[in-house]
C-alpha positions in Angstrom: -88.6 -34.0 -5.2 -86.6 -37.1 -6.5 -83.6 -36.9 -8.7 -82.2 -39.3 -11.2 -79.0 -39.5 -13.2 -78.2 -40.4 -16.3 -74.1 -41.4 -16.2 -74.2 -42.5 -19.6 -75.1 -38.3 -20.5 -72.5 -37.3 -18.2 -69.6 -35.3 -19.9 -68.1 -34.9 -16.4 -68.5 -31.0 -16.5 -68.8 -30.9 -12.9 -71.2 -28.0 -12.1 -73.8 -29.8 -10.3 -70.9 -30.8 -7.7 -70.0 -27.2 -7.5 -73.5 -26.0 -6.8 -75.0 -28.9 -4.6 -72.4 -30.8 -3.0 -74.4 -32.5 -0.8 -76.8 -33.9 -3.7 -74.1 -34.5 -5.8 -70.2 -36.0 -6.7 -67.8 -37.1 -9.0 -66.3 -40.5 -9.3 -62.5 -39.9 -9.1 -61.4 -42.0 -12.2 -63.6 -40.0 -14.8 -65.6 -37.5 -13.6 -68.9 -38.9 -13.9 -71.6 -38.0 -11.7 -72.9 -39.5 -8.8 -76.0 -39.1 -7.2 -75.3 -38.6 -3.1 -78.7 -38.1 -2.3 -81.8 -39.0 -4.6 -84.4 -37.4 -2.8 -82.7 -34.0 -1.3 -84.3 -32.2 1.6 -86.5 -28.9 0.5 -83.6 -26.4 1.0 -81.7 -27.8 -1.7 -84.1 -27.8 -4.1 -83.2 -24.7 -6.1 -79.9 -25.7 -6.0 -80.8 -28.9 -6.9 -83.0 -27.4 -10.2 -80.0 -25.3 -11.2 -77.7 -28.0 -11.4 -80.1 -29.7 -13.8 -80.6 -26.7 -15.6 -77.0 -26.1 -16.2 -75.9 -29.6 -16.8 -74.7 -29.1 -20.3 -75.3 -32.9 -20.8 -78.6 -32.8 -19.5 -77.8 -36.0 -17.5 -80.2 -34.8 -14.3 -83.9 -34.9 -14.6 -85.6 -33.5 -11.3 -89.3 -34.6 -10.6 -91.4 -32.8 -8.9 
């Protein structure tokens, strides 16, 4: 699995922090995402899919 981000998508909503920590964060002036960990170890990857599922900017794209 690799991840990317798309900051420019980002609304800041935050949910992919709350659900993966590790694979994600926020930068502190605007709540934009960023991406900790682009290529997450295998138990993260749910969590990892449901951030992108959830993202209500659809600024993560997983690929498989």
């Amino acid at each position: 699995m690799k991840i990317t981000v798309d900051q420019g998508k980002c609304c800041g909503a935050g949910t992919c922090v709350l659900l993966a920590p590790d694979v994600f964060d926020q930068r502190d002036d605007d709540g934009i995402v960023v991406l900790l960990d682009e290529a997450p170890p295998q138990d993260l990857h749910d969590l990892v899919r449901e951030a992108a599922s959830v993202c209500p900017a659809a600024a993560i794209a997983v690929h498989e």
